[in-house]
Structures are given as C-alpha cells and as structure tokens.
RONU-70792 format. One record per residue (C-alpha): x, y, z; residue in one letter. Coordinates in steps of 0.05 Angstrom, whole numbers, plus 5000, padded with zeros to 4 digits. Layout:
N
[[X Y Z] "A"];
...
end
This chain:
476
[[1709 3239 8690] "X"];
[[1716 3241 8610] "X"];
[[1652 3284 8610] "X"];
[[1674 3332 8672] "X"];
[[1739 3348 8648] "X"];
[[1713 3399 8583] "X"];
[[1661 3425 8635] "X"];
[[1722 3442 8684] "X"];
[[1762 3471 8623] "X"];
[[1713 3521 8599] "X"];
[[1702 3549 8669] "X"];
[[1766 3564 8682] "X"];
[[1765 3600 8608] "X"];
[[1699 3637 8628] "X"];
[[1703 3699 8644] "X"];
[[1664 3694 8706] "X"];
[[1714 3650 8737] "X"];
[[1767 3694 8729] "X"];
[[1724 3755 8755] "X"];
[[1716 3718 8819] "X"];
[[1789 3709 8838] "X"];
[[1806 3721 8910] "X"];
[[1832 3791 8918] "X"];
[[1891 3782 8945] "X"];
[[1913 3734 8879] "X"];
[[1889 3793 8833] "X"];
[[1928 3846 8868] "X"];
[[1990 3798 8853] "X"];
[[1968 3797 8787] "X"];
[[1966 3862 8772] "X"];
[[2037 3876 8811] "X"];
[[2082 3837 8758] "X"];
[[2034 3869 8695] "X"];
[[2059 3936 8732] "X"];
[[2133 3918 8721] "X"];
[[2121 3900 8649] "X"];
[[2076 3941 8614] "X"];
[[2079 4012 8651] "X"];
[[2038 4076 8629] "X"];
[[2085 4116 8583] "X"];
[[2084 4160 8515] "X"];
[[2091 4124 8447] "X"];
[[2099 4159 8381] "X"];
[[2044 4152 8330] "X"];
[[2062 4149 8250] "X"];
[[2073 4205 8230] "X"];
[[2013 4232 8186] "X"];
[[2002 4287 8148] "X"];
[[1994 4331 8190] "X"];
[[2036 4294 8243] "X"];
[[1997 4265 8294] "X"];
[[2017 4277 8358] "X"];
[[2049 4234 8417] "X"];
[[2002 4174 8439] "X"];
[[1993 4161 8517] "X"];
[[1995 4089 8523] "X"];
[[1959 4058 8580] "X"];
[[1987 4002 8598] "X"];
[[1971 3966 8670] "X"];
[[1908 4017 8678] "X"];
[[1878 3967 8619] "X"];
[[1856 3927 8678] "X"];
[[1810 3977 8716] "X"];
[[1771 3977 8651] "X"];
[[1756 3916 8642] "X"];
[[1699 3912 8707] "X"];
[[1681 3936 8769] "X"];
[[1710 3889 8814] "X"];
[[1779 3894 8783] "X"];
[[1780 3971 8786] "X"];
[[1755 3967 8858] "X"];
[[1824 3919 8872] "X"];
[[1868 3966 8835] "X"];
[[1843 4025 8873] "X"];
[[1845 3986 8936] "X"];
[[1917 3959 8920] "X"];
[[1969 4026 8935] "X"];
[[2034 3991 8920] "X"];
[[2015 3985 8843] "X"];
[[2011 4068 8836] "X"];
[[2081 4071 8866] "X"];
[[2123 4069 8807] "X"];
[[2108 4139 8761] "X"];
[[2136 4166 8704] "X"];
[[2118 4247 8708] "X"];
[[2125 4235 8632] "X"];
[[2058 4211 8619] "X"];
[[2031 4291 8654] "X"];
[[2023 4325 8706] "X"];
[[1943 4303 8721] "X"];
[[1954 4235 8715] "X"];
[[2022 4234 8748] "X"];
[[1984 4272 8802] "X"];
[[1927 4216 8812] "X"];
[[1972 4161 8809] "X"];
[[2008 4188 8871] "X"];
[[1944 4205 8908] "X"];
[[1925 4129 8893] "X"];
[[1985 4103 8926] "X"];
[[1970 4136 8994] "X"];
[[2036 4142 9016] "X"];
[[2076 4093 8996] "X"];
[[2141 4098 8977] "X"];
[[2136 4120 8906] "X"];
[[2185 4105 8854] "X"];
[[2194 4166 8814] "X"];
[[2225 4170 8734] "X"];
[[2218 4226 8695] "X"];
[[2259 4253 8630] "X"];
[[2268 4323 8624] "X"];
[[2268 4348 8547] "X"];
[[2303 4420 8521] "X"];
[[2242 4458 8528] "X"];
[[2213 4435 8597] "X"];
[[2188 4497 8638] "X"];
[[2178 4441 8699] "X"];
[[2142 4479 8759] "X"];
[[2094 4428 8763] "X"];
[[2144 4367 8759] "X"];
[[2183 4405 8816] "X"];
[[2119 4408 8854] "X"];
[[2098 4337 8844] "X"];
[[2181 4313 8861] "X"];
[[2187 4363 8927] "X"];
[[2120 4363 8961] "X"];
[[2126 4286 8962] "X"];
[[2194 4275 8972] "X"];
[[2189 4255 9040] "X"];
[[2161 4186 9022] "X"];
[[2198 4178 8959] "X"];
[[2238 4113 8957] "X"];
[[2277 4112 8887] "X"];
[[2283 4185 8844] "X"];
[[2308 4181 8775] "X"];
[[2311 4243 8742] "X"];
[[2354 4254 8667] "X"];
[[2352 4293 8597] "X"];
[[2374 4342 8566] "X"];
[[2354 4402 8605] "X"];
[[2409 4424 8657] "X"];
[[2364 4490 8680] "X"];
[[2309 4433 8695] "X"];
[[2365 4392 8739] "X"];
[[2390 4456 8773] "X"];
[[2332 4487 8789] "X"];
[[2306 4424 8827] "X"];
[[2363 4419 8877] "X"];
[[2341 4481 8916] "X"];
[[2264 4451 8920] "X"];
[[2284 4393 8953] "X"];
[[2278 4432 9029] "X"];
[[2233 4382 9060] "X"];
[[2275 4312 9091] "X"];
[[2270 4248 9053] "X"];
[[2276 4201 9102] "X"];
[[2266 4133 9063] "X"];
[[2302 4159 8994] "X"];
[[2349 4106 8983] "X"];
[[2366 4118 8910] "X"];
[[2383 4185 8878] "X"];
[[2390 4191 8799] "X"];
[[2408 4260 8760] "X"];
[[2437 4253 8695] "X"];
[[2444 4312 8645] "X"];
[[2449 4285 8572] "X"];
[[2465 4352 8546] "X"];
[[2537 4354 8516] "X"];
[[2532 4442 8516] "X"];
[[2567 4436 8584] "X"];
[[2623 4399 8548] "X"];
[[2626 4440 8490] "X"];
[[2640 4500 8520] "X"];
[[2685 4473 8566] "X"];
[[2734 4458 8526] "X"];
[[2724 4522 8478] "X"];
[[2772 4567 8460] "X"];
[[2745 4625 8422] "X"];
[[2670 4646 8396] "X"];
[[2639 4682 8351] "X"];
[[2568 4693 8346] "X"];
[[2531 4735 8295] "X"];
[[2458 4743 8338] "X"];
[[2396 4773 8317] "X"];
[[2385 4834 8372] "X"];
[[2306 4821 8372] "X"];
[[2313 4737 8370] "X"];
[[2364 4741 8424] "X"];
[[2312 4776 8470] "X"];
[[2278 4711 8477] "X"];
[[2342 4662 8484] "X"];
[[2337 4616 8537] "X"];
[[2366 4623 8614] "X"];
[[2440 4604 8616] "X"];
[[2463 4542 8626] "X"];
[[2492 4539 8706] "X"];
[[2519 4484 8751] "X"];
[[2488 4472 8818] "X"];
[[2517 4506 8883] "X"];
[[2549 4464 8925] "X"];
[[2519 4489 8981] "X"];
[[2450 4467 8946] "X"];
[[2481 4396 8932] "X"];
[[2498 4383 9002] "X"];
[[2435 4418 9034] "X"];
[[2398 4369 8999] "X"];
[[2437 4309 9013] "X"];
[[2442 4324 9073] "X"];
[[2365 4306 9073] "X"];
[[2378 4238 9055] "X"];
[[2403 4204 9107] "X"];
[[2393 4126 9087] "X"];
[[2417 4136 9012] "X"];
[[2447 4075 8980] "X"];
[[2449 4095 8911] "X"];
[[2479 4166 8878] "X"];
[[2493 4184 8812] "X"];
[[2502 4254 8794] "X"];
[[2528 4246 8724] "X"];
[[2540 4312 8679] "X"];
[[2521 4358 8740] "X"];
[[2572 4366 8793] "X"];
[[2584 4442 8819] "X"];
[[2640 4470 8785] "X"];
[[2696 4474 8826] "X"];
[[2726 4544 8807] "X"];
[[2660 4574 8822] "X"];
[[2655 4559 8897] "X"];
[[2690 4599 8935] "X"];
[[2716 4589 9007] "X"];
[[2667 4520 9013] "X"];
[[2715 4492 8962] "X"];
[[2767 4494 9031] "X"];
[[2708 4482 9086] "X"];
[[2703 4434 9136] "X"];
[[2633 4420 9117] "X"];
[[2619 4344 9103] "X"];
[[2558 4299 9091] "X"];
[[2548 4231 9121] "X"];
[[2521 4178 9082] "X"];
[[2530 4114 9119] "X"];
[[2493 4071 9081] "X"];
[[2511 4093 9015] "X"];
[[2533 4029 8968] "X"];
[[2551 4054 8901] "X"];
[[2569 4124 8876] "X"];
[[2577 4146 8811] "X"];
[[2602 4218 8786] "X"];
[[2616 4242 8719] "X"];
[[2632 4310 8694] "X"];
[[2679 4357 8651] "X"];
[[2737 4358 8705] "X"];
[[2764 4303 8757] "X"];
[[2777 4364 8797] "X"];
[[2696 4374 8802] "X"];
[[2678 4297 8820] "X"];
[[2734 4306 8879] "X"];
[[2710 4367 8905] "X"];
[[2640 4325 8910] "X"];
[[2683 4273 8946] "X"];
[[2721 4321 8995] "X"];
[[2652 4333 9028] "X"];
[[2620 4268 9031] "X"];
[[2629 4215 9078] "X"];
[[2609 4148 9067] "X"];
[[2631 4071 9082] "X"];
[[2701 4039 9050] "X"];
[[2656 3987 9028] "X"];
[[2623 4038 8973] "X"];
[[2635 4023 8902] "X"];
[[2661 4090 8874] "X"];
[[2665 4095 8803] "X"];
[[2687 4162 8767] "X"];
[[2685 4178 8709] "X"];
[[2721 4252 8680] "X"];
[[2753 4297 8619] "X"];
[[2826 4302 8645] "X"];
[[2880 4353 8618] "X"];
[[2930 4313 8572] "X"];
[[2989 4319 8614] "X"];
[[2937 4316 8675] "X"];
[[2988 4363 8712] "X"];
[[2928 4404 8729] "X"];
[[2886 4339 8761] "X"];
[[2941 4318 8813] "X"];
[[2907 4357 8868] "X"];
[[2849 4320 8848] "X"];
[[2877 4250 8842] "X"];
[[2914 4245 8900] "X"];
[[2866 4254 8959] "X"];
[[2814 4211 8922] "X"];
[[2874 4151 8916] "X"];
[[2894 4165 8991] "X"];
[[2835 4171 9027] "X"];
[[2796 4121 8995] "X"];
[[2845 4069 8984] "X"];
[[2878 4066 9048] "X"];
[[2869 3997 9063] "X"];
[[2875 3969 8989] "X"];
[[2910 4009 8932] "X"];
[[2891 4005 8864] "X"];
[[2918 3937 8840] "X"];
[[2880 3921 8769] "X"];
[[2879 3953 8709] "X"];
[[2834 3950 8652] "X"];
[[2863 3987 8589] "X"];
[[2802 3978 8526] "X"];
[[2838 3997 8461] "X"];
[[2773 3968 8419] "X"];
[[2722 4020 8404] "X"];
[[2663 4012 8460] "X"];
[[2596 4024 8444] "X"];
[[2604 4097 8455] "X"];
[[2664 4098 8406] "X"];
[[2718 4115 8461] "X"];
[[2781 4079 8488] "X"];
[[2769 4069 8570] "X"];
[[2817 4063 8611] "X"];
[[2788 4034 8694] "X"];
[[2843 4034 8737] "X"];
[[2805 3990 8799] "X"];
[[2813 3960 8873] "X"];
[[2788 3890 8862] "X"];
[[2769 3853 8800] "X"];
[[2706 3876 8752] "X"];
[[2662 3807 8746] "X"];
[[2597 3847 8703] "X"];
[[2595 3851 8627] "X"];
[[2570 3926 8645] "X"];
[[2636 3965 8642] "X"];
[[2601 4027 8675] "X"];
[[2575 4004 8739] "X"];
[[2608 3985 8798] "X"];
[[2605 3909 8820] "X"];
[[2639 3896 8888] "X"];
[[2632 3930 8956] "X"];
[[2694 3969 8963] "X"];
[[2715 3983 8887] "X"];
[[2742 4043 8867] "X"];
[[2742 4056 8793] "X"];
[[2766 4104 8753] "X"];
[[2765 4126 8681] "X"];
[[2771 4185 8628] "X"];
[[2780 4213 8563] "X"];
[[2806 4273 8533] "X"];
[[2780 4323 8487] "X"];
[[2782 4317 8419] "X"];
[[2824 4259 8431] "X"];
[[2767 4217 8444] "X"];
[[2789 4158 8397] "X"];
[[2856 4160 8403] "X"];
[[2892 4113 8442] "X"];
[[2958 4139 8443] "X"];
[[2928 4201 8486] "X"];
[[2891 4153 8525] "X"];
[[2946 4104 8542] "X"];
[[2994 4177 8557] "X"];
[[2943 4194 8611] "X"];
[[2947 4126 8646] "X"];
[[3025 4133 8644] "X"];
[[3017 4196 8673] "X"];
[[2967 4175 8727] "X"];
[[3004 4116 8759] "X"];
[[3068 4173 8767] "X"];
[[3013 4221 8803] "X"];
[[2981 4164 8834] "X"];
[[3047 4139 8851] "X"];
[[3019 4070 8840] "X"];
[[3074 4023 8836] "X"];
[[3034 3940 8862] "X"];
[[2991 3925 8800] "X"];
[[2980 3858 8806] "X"];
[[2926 3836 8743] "X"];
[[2936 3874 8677] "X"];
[[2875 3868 8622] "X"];
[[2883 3892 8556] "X"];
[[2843 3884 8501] "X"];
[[2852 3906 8427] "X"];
[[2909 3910 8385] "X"];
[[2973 3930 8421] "X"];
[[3027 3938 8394] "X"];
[[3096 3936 8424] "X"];
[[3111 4011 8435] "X"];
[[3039 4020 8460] "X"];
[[3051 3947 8506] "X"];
[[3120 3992 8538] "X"];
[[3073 4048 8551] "X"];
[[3025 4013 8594] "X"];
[[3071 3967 8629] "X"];
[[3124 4023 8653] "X"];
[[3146 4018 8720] "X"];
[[3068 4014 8765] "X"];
[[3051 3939 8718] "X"];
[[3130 3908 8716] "X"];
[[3104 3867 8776] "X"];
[[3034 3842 8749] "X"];
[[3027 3767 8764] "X"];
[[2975 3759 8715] "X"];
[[2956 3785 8645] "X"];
[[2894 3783 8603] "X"];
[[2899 3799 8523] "X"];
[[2861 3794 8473] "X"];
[[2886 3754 8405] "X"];
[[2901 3817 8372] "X"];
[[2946 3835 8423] "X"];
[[2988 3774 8427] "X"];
[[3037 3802 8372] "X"];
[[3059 3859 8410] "X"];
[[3063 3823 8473] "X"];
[[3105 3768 8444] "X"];
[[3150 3816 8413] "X"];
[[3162 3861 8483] "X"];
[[3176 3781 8512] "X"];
[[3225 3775 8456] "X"];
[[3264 3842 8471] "X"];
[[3274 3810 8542] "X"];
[[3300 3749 8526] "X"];
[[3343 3780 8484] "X"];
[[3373 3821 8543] "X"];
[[3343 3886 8509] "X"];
[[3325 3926 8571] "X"];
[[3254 3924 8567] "X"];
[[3194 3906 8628] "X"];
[[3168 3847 8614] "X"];
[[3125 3818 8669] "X"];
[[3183 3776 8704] "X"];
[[3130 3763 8759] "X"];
[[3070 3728 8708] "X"];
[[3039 3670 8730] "X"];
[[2980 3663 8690] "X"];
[[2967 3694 8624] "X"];
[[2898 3695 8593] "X"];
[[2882 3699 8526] "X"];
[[2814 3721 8504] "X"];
[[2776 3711 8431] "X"];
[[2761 3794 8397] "X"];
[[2705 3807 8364] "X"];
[[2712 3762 8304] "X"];
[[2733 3683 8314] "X"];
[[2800 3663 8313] "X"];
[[2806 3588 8325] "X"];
[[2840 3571 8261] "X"];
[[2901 3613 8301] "X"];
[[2891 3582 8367] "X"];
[[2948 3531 8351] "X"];
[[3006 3575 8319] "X"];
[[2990 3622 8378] "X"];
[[2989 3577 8427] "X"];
[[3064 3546 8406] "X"];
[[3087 3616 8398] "X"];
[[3069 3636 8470] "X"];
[[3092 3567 8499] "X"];
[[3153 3579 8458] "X"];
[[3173 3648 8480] "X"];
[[3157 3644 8543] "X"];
[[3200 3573 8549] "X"];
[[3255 3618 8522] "X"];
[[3244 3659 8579] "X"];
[[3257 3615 8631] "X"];
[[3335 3603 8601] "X"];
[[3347 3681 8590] "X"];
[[3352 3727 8656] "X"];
[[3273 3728 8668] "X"];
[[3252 3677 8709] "X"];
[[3194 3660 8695] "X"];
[[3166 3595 8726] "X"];
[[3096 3558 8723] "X"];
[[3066 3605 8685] "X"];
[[2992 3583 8667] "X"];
[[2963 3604 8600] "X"];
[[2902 3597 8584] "X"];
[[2846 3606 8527] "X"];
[[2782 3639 8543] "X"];
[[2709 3664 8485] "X"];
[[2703 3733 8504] "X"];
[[2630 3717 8491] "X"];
[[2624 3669 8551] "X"];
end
C-alpha cells in the first residue's frame, strides 16, 4: 500500500488523468470558472506611447489548453450565455452563436463616444431568447436609441437593467441661465442632443416582456412635460410577475408617470428614488397616487432618516412599508415594500433641506401611523422636533445612533418638563446603535441617562411604561 499510494498521487497530478475526465464533470468545471474569471477588457500600463486596452481571456484559457477540452466547451452552450458586448462586436457575436439559443445573459457598458449599431443589432435580433439584459454608462443617445429596436417579443426576459451614469441630464435640469461662447466651425460637429425616451417607446417595449421580474430604469424615465395627451391615457402595461422595481430620475413627477401605466403585483418591492422641489408643492400630484394606489392595504409605517454622510456623500431619507433587513440601502428587500427617497439640488448635503422635505411629505402624504422611527447621525433637538411632528408622535419604537442620544434626551426633557413638545408617548423599545467610531467608554453614562429620563417620564404626564432599551454594534 506504502508503495501504491505515490503511484496513485502522481496520476491524479498527470496531466493525462485530468484530460480524461468524464465530460459531463468538465462541463461543470468550466461552468463555476465562467462565473469567476469572465472575458473582459483590462488596462495595460501605460507606456510611452500608451498602450492600448488589453482583452483578457479569461474562461476561453481552457479551449487552449487541448482538443478534448475545446471540443467540451464548444459542445457545452450554457457556458457562452453570459456576454459582455464590451469585449467587441466579433467575439460578442461568436459567443452567442456558441450558445445556440440559450438564454443569454447580456452586460454591456456604454461609454460617451459609442456610435452602437452593432451592439443594437447583437441586443435586438436576439432578444427573444435573452434571459437577463443589463445595459449602463454614460451615453443616454446609446440608451434612447435602443428602446425603439427592441420590436421583436422577449418572451423569457425576466430582468431588465438601463442605467444612465451621465449627470448632463441633471445639470441642465436644474439650470437657470447659459451662456456659451461656441466656435461656428467646431459646433458643426457637436454631438446629437441629449433626449429622454418616449413613453410610447417605453411601454411598446415592455409591453414585450411579459414574465419580467426585475426593472430598473434609473436616470432614463420619459419626461413627463414632454408627453402629451398619453401623460392622461388609459394605456397600461401588465407585468404580473414583476418582483422589484426601481426608478430614478430628475423629477418624482417622471418615476410616477412610469407608475400610472404599469400594472404589477402589491407584492413588488418599489423603490424610488427622485430630485424633489424644496417645498415639494409641485410633487403632490405625484406623491399622492403613488401612496394611494400602492399602499392600499399597508401605509407607509417606517422611517429611515440618515443624517451621516453615505457613501455617495448625501443625507437619505426612505420613508418604507415594512422594515429594511439588507446592509444595501438601495435595493429593495421584502415582497411588498415601497420605498422612497430624494434629495434636492444643490442642497445635496444639507440636512436641514432634507429633513424640510420629509416634513413636507408626511403633510402631502397625509401620513399620520408611523410606527418604527430610525435615525442615525447627530440630531439635534430642533432637527429631533422636525422629524417627529405630528405623522412619528405615535412611533412605538425608535432606533438612534449614539450621536443622537443628546438631542433625543433633551426633546424627553422638554416633556417632562410639561414644555409642549412630541415626544414619543407611545415608545416601547428604544434602540441604540454604535456610529462610526467606538463609543463603549460612554455606554454607561448613556445608559443611566436614558434610564434616568425616561424613569422621569413615567411620573410627568407621558406615560411611558415597559419601555425596552437596548444596545446594538452597527457593525453586526
């Protein structure tokens, strides 16, 4: 046995044993190197000259390697289902010969100067056994012109991705006045203008897509000043198996036009995400249907107010259905969430505007049942009065964070003192989370301070009664 055992060893090191591996085990094989080390672009060190952008090979190492194994991978269609049109047009169009029909997988990143006939091409005359289409960058004409190629049905799409990254949309939005001092011959060549899609394009080609369960259309919704008499149509489109949707763009009123003509289950997970007006005066047409209608059964009950800078350096404010349980603030989690957020311009890191338009939106919401408050960052005691108001008076439980413990306790105080102030008389279980940097050494003095004002509490006019507090790492 002592002598067989290096024998054994070195054939299953040799080469040759490998080589003979049932098929069936290498086309497994070569499925989970797919998911991990997929054909792409990689930049090369720049040189001088530069050199230009590497195509890196990934998977397709293993049809060099012999015969056999190129014979398996050629044989094997699922592992050319999942493309990136980034690596070109020839190789993008092999790969998708290769997979004979299967249900293709489709990324591709569109860059400023993109002309894109051939992507269209590749994305349209195949669309009818595309499973998953993912398609973002920075070039909107790239993202509108596609919308009117999709003609053909896609009858096993079940996820749909566009995402413009271009912030020119935003820009001129929210301008003002312009001037531009233009070369007459360089302006010749300047580039097509910048459009949103028709909505009549949008639902055409949704209406192809019967069995989607995934859309996202962020940064290119139709503008809803530019439609015309659909913006009062009828005309809807029925999604019935859709399970999240996601919308972002420069006006709520755009993402709720979307709304008003799609028709999908109460057990989506709707998240939007806008630029509102300050006073959002202008958005109440918009808020209110999308509250109404889609929140019949459950009204908004939670809300999630992020003072602390994110990693996109803006306060959020996510004004939700049912509880978020994933560390990923931008994605829905549970069937039937609606979610909500926005921002306004040039106010993007100021909290005082922020915490103004959630005032503003529970009184055009008419929200008035919040039952779990989280808050996180320092908040003071003005800003605590602000978000409280008359929609989170009745909250029965309230997250902070340590730096907002001060403010708290002091809007407690006022009410003990009979200073007319709302100060959760309903609370039964406060939650107190760790910031950014550790705290412990304060976990004590806070913890007698709470236990202390909120014992004072129960004597003054609020009743407060087994309230549960408890200490929580942000991290975990």
């Amino acid at each position: 046995m002592d002598q067989a055992s290096p024998q054994a060893f070195g054939s299953l090191r040799s080469p040759a044993g490998i080589a003979r591996l049932p098929n069936e085990l290498l086309a497994l094989i070569f499925r989970e190197l797919v998911d991990v080390d997929r054909p792409r672009h990689v930049p090369v060190p720049r040189g001088d000259p530069p050199a230009p952008v590497a195509r890196w090979l990934g998977w397709l190492h293993v049809t060099h390697v012999c015969r056999h194994w190129r014979r398996v991978a050629l044989e094997t269609a699922t592992l050319w289902c999942k493309i990136n049109l980034n690596v070109g047009h020839t190789w993008a169009h092999e790969m998708i010969i290769r997979s004979q029909r299967a249900p293709l997988a489709i990324n591709y990143f569109a860059e400023y100067d993109v002309a894109g006939d051939n992507i269209r091409q590749d994305i349209s005359g195949h669309i009818s056994h595309i499973s998953d289409l993912k398609i973002t960058g920075y070039s909107e004409f790239f993202l509108n012109g596609l919308l009117p190629h999709l003609v053909e049905p896609a009858p096993i799409l079940t996820s749909l991705s566009l995402s413009s990254q271009s912030r020119l949309s935003q820009f001129f939005t929210n301008l003002t006045g312009l001037y531009i001092s233009v070369d007459a011959e360089g302006f010749a060549d300047f580039g097509p203008s910048i459009v949103y899609p028709a909505m009549t394009e949008l639902l055409d080609a949704l209406d192809r897509m019967p069995h989607l369960e995934d859309l996202e259309l962020l940064g290119i919704l139709p503008a809803s000043g530019l439609q015309g008499p659909l913006t009062s149509s009828r005309r809807s489109v029925l999604l019935p198996d859709l399970g999240t949707l996601q919308l972002s763009g420069p006006f709520l009123d755009c993402a709720a036009l979307v709304l008003h003509h799609l028709e999908y289950p109460l057990t989506t997970a709707v998240k939007i995400s806008c630029i509102c007006d300050i006073s959002l005066v202008h958005e109440t047409d918009a808020i209110i249907p999308m509250i109404t209608r889609y929140t019949q059964a459950r009204r908004p009950r939670y809300v999630e107010v992020t003072t602390r800078e994110n990693e996109n350096d803006e306060p959020w404010v996510s004004v939700l259905t049912s509880l978020r349980t994933s560390a990923d603030v931008y994605l829905p989690d549970l069937p039937g969430q609606f979610s909500m957020d926005w921002t306004h311009p040039d106010h993007e890191d100021d909290w005082t505007h922020a915490l103004c338009l959630l005032r503003t939106f529970f009184e055009v919401a008419m929200l008035d049942d919040v039952h779990t408050l989280v808050v996180d960052g320092p908040v003071d005691d003005e800003q605590w009065r602000s978000i409280i108001g008359d929609s989170c008076v009745g909250a029965t439980e309230v997250s902070v964070s340590w730096d907002g413990v001060p403010g708290l306790l002091s809007v407690l105080r006022a009410a003990n003192a009979g200073t007319p102030a709302n100060a959760f008389p309903n609370i039964r279980t406060l939650v107190i989370s760790e910031g950014p940097s550790p705290s412990h050494q304060h976990e004590g003095p806070v913890w007698e301070e709470v236990m202390e004002t909120l014992a004072e509490a129960k004597s003054a006019w609020y009743a407060y009664s087994d309230v549960r507090c408890q200490f929580v790492d942000a991290q975990s």
